[in-house]
N, CA, C and O atoms as CSV, one atom per row, in Angstrom:
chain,resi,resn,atom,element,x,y,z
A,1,UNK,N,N,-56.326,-57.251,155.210
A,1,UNK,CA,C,-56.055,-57.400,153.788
A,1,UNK,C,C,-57.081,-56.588,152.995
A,1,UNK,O,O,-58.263,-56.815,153.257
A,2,UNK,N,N,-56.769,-55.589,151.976
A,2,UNK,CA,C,-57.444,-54.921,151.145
A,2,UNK,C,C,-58.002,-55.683,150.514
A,2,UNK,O,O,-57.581,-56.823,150.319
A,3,UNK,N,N,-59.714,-54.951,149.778
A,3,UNK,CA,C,-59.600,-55.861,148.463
A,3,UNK,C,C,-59.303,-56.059,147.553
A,3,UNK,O,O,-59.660,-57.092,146.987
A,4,UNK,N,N,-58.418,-55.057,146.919
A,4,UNK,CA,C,-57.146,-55.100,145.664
A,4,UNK,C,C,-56.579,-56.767,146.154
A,4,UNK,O,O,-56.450,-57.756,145.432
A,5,UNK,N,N,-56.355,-56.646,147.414
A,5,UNK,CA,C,-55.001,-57.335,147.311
A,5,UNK,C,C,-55.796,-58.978,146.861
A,5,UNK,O,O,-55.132,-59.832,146.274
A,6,UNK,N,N,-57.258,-59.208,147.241
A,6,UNK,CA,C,-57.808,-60.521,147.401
A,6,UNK,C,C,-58.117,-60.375,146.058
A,6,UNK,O,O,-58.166,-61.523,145.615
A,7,UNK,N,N,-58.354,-59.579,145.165
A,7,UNK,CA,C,-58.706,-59.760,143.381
A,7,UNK,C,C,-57.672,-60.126,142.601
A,7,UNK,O,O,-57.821,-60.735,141.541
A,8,UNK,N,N,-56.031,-59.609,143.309
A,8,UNK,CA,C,-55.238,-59.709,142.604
A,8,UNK,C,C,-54.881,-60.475,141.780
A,8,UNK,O,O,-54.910,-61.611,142.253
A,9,UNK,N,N,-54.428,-60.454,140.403
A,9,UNK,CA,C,-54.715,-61.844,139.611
A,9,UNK,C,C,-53.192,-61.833,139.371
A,9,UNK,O,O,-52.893,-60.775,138.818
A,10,UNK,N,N,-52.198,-62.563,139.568
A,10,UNK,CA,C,-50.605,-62.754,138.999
A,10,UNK,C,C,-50.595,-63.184,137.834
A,10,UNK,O,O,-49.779,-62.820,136.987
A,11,UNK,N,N,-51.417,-63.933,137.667
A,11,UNK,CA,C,-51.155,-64.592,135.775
A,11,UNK,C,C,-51.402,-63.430,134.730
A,11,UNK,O,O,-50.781,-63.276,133.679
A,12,UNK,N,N,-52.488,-62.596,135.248
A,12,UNK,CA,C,-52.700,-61.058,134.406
A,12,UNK,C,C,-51.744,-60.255,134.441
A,12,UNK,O,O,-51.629,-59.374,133.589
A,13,UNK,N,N,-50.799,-60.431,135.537
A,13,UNK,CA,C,-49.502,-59.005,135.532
A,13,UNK,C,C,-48.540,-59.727,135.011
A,13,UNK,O,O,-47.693,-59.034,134.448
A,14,UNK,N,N,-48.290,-61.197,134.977
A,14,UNK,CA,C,-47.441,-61.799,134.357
A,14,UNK,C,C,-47.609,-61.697,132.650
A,14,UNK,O,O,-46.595,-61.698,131.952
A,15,UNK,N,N,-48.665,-61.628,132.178
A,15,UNK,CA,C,-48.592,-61.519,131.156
A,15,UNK,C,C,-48.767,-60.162,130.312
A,15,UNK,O,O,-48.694,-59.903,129.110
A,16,UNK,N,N,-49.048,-59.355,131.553
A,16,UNK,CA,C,-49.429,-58.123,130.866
A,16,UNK,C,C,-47.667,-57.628,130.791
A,16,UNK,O,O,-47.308,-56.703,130.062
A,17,UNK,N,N,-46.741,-58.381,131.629
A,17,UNK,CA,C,-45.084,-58.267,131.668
A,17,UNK,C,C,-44.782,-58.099,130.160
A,17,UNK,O,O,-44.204,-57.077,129.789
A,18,UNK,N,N,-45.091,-58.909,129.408
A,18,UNK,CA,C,-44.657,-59.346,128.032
A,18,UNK,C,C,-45.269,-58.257,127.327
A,18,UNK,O,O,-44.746,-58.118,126.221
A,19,UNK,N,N,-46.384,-57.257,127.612
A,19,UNK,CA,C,-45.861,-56.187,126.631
A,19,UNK,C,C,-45.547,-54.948,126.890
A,19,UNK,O,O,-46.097,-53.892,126.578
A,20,UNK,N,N,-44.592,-55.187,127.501
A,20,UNK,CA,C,-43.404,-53.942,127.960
A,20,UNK,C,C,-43.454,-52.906,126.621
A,20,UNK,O,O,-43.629,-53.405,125.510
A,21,UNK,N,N,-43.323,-51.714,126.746
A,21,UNK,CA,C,-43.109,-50.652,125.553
A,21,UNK,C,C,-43.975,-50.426,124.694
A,21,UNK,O,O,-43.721,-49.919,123.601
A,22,UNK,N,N,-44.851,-50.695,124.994
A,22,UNK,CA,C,-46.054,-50.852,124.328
A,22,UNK,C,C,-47.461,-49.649,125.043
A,22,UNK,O,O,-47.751,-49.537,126.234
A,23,UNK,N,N,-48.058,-48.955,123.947
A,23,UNK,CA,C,-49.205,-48.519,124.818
A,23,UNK,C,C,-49.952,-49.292,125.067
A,23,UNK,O,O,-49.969,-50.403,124.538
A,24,UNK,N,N,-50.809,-48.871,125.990
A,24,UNK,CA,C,-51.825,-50.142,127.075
A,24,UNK,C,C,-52.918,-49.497,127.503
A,24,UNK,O,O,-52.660,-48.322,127.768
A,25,UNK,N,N,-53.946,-49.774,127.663
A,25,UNK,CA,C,-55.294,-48.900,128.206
A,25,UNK,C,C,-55.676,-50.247,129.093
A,25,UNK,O,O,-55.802,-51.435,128.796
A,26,UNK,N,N,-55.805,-49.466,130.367
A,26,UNK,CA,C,-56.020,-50.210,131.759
A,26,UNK,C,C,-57.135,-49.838,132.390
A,26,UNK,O,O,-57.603,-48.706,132.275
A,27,UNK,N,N,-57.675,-50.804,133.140
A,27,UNK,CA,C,-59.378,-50.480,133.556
A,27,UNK,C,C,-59.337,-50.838,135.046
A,27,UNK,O,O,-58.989,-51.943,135.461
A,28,UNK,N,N,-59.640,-50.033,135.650
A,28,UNK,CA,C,-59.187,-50.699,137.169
A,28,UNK,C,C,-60.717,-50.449,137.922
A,28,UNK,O,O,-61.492,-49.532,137.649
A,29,UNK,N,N,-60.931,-51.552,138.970
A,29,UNK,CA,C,-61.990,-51.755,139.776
A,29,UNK,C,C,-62.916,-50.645,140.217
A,29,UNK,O,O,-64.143,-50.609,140.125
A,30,UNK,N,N,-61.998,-49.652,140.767
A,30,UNK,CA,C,-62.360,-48.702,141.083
A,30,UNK,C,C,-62.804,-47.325,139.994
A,30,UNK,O,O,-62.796,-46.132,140.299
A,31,UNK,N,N,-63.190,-47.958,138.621
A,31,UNK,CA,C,-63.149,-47.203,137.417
A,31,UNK,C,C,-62.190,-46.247,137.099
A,31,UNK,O,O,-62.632,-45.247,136.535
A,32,UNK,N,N,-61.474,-46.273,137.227
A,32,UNK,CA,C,-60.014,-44.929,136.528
A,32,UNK,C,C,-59.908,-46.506,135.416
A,32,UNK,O,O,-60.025,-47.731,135.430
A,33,UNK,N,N,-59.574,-45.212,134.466
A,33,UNK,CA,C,-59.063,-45.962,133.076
A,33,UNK,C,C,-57.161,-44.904,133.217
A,33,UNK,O,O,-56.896,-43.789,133.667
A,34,UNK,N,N,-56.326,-45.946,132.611
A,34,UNK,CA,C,-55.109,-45.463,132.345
A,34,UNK,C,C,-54.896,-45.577,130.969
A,34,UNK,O,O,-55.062,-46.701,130.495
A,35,UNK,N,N,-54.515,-44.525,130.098
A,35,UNK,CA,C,-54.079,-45.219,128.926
A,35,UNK,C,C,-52.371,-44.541,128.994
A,35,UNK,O,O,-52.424,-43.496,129.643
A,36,UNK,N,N,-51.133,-44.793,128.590
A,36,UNK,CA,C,-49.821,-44.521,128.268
A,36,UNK,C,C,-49.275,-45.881,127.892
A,36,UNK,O,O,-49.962,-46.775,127.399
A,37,UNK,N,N,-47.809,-45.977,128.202
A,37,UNK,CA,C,-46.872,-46.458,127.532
A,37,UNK,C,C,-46.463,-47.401,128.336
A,37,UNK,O,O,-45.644,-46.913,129.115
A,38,UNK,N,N,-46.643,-48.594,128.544
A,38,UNK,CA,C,-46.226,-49.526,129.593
A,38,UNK,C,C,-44.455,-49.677,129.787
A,38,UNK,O,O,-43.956,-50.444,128.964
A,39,UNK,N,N,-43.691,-49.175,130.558
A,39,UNK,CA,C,-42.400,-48.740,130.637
A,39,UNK,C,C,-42.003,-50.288,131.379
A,39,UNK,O,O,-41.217,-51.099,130.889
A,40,UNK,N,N,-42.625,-50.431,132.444
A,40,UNK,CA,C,-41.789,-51.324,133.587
A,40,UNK,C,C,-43.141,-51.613,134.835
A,40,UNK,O,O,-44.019,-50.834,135.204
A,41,UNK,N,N,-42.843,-53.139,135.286
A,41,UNK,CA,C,-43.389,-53.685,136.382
A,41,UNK,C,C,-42.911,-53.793,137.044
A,41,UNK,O,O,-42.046,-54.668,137.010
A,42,UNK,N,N,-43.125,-52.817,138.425
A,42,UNK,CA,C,-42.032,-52.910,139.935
A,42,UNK,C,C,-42.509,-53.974,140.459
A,42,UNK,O,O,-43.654,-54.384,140.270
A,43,UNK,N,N,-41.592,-54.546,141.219
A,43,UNK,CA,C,-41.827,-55.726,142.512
A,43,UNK,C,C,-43.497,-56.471,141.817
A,43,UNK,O,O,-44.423,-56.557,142.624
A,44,UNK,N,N,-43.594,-56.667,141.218
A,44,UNK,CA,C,-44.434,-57.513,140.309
A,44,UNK,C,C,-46.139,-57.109,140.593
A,44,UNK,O,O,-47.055,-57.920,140.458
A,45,UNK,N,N,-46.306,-55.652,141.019
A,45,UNK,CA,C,-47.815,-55.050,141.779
A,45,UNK,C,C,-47.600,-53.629,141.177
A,45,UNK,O,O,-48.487,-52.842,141.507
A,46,UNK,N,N,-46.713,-53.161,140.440
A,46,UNK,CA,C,-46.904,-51.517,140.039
A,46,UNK,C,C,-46.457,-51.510,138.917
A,46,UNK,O,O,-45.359,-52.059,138.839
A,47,UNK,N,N,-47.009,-50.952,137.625
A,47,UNK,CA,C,-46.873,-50.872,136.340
A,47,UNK,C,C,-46.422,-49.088,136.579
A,47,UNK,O,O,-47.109,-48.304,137.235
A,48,UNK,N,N,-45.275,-48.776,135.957
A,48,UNK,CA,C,-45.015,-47.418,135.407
A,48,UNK,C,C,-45.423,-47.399,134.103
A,48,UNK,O,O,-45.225,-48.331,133.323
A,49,UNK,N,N,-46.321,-45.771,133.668
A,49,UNK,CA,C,-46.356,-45.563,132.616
A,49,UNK,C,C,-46.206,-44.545,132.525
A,49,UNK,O,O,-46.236,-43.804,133.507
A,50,UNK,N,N,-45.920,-43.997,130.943
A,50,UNK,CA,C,-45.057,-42.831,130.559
A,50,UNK,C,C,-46.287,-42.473,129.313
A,50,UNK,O,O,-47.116,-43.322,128.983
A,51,UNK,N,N,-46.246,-41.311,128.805
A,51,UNK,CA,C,-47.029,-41.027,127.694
A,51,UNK,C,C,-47.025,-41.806,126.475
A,51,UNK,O,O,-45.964,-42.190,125.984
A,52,UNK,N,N,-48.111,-42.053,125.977
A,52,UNK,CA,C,-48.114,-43.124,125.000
A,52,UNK,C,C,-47.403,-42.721,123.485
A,52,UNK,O,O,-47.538,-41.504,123.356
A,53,UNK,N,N,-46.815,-43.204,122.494
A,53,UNK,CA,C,-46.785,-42.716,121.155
A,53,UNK,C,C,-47.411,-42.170,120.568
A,53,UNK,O,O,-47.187,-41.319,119.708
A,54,UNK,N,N,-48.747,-42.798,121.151
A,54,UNK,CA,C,-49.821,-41.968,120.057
A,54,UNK,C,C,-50.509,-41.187,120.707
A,54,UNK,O,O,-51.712,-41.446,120.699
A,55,UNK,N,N,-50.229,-40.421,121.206
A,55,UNK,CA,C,-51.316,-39.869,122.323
A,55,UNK,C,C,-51.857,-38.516,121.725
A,55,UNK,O,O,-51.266,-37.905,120.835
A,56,UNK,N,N,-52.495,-38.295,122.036
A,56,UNK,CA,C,-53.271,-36.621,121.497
A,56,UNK,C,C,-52.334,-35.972,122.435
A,56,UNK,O,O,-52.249,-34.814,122.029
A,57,UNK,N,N,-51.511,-36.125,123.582
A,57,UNK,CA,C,-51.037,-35.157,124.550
A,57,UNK,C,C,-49.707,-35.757,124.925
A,57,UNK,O,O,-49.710,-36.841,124.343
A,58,UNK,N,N,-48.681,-35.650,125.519
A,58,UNK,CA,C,-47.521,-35.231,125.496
A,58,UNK,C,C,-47.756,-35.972,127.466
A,58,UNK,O,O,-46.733,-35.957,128.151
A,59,UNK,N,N,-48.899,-36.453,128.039
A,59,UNK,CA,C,-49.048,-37.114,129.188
A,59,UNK,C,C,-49.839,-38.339,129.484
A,59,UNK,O,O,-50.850,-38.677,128.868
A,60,UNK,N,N,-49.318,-38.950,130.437
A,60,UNK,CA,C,-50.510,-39.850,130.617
A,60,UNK,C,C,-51.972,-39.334,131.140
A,60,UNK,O,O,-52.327,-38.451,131.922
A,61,UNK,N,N,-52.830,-40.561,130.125
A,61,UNK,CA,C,-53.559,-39.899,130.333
A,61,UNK,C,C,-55.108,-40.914,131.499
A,61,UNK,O,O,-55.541,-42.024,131.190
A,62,UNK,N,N,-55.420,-40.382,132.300
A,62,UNK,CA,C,-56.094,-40.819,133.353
A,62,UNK,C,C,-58.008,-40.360,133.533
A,62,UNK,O,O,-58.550,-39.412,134.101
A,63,UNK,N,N,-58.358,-41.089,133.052
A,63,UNK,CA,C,-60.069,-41.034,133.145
A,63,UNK,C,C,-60.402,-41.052,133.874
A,63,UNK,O,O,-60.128,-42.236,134.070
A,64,UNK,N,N,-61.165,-40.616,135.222
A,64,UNK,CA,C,-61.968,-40.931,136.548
A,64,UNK,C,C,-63.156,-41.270,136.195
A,64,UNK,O,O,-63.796,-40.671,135.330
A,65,UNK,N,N,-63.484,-42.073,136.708
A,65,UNK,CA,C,-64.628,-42.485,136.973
A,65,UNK,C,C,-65.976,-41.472,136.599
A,65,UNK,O,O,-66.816,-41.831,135.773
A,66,UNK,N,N,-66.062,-40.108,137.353
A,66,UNK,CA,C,-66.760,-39.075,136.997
A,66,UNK,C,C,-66.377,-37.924,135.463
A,66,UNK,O,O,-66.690,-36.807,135.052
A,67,UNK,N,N,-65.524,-39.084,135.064
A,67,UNK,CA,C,-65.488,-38.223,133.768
A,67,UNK,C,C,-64.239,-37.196,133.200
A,67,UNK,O,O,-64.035,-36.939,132.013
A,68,UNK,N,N,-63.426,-36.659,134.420
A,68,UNK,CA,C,-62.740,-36.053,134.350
A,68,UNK,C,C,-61.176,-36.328,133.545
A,68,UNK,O,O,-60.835,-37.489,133.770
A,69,UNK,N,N,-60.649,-35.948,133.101
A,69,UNK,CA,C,-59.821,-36.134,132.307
A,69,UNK,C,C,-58.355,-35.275,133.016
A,69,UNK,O,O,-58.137,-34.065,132.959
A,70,UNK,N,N,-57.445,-36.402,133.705
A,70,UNK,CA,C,-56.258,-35.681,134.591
A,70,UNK,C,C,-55.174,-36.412,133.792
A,70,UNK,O,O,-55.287,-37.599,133.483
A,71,UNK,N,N,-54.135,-35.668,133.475
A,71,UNK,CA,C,-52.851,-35.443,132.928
A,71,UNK,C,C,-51.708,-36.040,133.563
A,71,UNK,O,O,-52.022,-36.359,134.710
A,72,UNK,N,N,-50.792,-36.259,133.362
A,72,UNK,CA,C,-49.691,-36.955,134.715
A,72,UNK,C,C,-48.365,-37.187,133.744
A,72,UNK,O,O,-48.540,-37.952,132.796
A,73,UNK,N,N,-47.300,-36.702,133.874
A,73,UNK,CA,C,-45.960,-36.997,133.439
A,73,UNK,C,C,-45.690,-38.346,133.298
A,73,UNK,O,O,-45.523,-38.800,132.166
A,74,UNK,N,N,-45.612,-39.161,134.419
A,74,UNK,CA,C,-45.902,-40.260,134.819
A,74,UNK,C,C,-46.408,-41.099,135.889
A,74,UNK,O,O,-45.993,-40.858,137.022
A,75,UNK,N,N,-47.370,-42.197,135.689
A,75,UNK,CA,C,-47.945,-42.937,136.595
A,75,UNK,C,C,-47.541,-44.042,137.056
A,75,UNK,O,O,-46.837,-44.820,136.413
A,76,UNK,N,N,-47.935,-44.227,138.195
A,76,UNK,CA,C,-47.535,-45.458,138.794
A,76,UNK,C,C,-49.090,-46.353,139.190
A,76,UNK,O,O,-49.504,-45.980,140.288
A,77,UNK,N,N,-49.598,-46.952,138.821
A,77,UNK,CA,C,-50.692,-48.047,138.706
A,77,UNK,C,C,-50.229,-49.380,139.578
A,77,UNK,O,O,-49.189,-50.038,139.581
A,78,UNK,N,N,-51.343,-49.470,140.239
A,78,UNK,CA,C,-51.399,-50.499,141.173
A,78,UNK,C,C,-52.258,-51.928,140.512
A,78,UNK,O,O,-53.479,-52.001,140.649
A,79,UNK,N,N,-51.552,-52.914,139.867
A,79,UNK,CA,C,-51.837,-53.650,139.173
A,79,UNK,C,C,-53.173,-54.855,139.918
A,79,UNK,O,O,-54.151,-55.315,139.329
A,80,UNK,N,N,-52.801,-55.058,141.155
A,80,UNK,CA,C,-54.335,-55.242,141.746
A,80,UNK,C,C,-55.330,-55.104,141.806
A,80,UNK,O,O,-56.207,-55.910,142.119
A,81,UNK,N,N,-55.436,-53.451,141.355
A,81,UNK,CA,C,-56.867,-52.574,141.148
A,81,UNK,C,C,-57.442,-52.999,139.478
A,81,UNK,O,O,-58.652,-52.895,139.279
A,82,UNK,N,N,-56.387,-53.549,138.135
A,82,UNK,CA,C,-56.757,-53.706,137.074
A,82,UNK,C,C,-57.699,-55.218,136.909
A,82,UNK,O,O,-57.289,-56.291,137.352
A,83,UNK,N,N,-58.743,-55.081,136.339
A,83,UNK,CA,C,-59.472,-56.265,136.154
A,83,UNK,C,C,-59.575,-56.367,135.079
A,83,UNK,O,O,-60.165,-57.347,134.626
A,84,UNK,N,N,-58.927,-55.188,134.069
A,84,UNK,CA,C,-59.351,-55.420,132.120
A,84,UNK,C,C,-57.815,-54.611,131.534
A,84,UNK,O,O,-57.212,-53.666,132.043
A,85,UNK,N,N,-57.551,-55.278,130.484
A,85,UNK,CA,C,-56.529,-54.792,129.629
A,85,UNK,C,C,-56.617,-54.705,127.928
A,85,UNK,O,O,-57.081,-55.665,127.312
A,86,UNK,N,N,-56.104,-53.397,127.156
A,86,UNK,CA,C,-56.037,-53.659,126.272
A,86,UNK,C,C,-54.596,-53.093,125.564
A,86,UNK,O,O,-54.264,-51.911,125.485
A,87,UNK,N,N,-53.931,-54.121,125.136
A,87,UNK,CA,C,-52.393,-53.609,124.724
A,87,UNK,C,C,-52.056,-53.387,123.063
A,87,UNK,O,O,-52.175,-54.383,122.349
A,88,UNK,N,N,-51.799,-52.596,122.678
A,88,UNK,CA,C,-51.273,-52.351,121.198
A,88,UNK,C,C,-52.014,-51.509,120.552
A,88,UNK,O,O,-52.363,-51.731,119.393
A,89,UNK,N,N,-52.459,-50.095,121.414
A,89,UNK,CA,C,-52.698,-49.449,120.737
A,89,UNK,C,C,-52.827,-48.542,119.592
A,89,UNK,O,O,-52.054,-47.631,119.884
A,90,UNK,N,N,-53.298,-48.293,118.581
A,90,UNK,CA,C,-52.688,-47.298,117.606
A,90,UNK,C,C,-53.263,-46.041,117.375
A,90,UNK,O,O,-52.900,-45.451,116.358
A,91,UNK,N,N,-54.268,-45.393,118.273
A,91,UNK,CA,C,-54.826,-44.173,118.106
A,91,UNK,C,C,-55.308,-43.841,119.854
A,91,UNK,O,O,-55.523,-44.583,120.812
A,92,UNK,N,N,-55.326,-42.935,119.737
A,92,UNK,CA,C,-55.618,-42.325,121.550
A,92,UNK,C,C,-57.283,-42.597,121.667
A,92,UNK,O,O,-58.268,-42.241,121.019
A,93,UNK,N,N,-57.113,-43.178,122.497
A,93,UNK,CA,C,-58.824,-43.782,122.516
A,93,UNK,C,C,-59.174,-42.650,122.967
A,93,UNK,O,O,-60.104,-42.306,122.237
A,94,UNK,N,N,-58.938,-41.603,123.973
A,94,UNK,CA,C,-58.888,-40.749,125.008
A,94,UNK,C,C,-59.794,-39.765,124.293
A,94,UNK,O,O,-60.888,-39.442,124.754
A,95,UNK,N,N,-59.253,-39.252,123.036
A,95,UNK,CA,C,-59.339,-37.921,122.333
A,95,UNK,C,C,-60.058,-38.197,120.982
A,95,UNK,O,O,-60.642,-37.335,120.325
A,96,UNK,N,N,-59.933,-39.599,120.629
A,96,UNK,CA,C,-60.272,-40.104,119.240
A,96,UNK,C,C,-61.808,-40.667,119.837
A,96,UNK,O,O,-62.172,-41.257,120.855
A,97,UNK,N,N,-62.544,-40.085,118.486
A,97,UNK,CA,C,-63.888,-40.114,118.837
A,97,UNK,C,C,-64.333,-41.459,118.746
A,97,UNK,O,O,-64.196,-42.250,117.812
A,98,UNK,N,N,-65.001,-41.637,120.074
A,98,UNK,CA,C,-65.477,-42.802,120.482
A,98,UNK,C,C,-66.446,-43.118,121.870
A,98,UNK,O,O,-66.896,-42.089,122.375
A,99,UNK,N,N,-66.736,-44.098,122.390
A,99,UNK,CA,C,-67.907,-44.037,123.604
A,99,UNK,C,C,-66.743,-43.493,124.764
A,99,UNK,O,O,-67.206,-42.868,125.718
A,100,UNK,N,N,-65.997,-43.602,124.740
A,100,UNK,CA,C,-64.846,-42.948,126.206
A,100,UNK,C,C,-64.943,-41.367,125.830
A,100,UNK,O,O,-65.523,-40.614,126.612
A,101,UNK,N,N,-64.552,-41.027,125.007
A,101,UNK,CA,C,-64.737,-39.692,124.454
A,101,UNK,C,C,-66.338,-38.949,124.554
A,101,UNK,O,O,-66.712,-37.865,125.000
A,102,UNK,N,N,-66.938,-39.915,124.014
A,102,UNK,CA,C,-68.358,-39.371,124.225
A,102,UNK,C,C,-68.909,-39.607,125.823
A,102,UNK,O,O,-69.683,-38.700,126.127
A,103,UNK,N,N,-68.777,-40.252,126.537
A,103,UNK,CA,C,-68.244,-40.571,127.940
A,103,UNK,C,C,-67.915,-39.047,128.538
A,103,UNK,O,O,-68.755,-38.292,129.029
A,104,UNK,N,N,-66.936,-38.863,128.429
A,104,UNK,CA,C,-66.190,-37.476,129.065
A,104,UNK,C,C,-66.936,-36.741,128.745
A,104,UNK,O,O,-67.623,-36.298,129.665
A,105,UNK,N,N,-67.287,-36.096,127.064
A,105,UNK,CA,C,-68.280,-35.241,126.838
A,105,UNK,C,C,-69.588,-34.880,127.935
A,105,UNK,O,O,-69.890,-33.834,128.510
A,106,UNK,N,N,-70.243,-36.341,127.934
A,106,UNK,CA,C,-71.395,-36.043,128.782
A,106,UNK,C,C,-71.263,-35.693,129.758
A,106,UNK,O,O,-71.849,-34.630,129.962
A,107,UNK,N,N,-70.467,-36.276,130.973
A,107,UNK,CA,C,-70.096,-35.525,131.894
A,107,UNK,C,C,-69.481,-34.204,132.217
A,107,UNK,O,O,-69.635,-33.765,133.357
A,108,UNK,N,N,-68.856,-33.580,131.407
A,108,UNK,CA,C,-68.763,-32.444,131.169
A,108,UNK,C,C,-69.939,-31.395,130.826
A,108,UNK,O,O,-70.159,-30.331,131.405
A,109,UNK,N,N,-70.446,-31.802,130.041
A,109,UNK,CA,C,-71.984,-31.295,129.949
A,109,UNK,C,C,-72.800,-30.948,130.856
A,109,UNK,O,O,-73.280,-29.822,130.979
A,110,UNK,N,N,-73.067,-32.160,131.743
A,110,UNK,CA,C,-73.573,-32.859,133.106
A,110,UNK,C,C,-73.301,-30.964,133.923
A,110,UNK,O,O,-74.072,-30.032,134.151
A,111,UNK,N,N,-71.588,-31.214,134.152
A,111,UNK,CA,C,-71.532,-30.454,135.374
A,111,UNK,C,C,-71.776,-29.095,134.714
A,111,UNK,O,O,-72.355,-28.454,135.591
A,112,UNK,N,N,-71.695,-28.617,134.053
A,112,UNK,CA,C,-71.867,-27.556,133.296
A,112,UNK,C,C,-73.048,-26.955,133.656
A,112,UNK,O,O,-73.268,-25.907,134.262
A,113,UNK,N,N,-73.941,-27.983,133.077
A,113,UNK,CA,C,-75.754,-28.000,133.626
A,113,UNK,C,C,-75.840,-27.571,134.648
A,113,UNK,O,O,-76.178,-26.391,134.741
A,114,UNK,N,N,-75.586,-28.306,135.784
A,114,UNK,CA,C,-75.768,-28.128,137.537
A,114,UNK,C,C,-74.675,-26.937,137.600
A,114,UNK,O,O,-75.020,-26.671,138.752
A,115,UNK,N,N,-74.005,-26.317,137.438
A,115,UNK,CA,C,-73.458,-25.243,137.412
A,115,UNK,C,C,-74.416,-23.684,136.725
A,115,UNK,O,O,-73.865,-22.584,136.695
């Protein structure tokens, strides 16, 4: 048994069910942040998302851990790995200046440096 599978919380995907169509910024164990459009919950362990309304970009959009900033048509998220949620977004946290934004910055910087 993974340890996704032993964190897994059902009452969190159950309720994160109820806001279908909605943008959502997701925080998962393994630090990737998701932010898009919460479309649909497969078999009650995979959230599809699609680009958000408000997005600075036209994709979902996916934070790594190291900073990097990866693009995706659409994602499929493994709802086990999420330990934090925030639903009803109204501005792209991603691109809109803020500590995630300033976040990416530095690391970008970072590798720049050592480069």
């Amino acid at each position: 048994m993974s340890f996704f599978l032993e964190i897994c919380n059902r009452a969190f995907i159950k309720e994160l069910s109820c806001g279908l169509n909605t943008n959502v910024l997701l925080f998962s164990a393994d630090g990737f942040t998701y932010f898009g459009n919460l479309q649909e919950i497969e078999d009650c362990r995979i959230a599809l998302l699609t680009p958000a309304a408000s997005s600075e970009s036209n994709s979902v959009e996916i934070l790594t851990p190291g900073g990097e900033l990866v693009n995706e048509v659409v994602a499929r998220v493994d709802l086990c790995s999420i330990v934090a949620k925030s639903i009803g977004i109204t501005h792209d946290p991603i691109y809109h200046p803020g500590p995630m934004r300033l976040l990416m910055l530095l690391n970008r910087r970072r590798k720049e440096t050592i480069l």
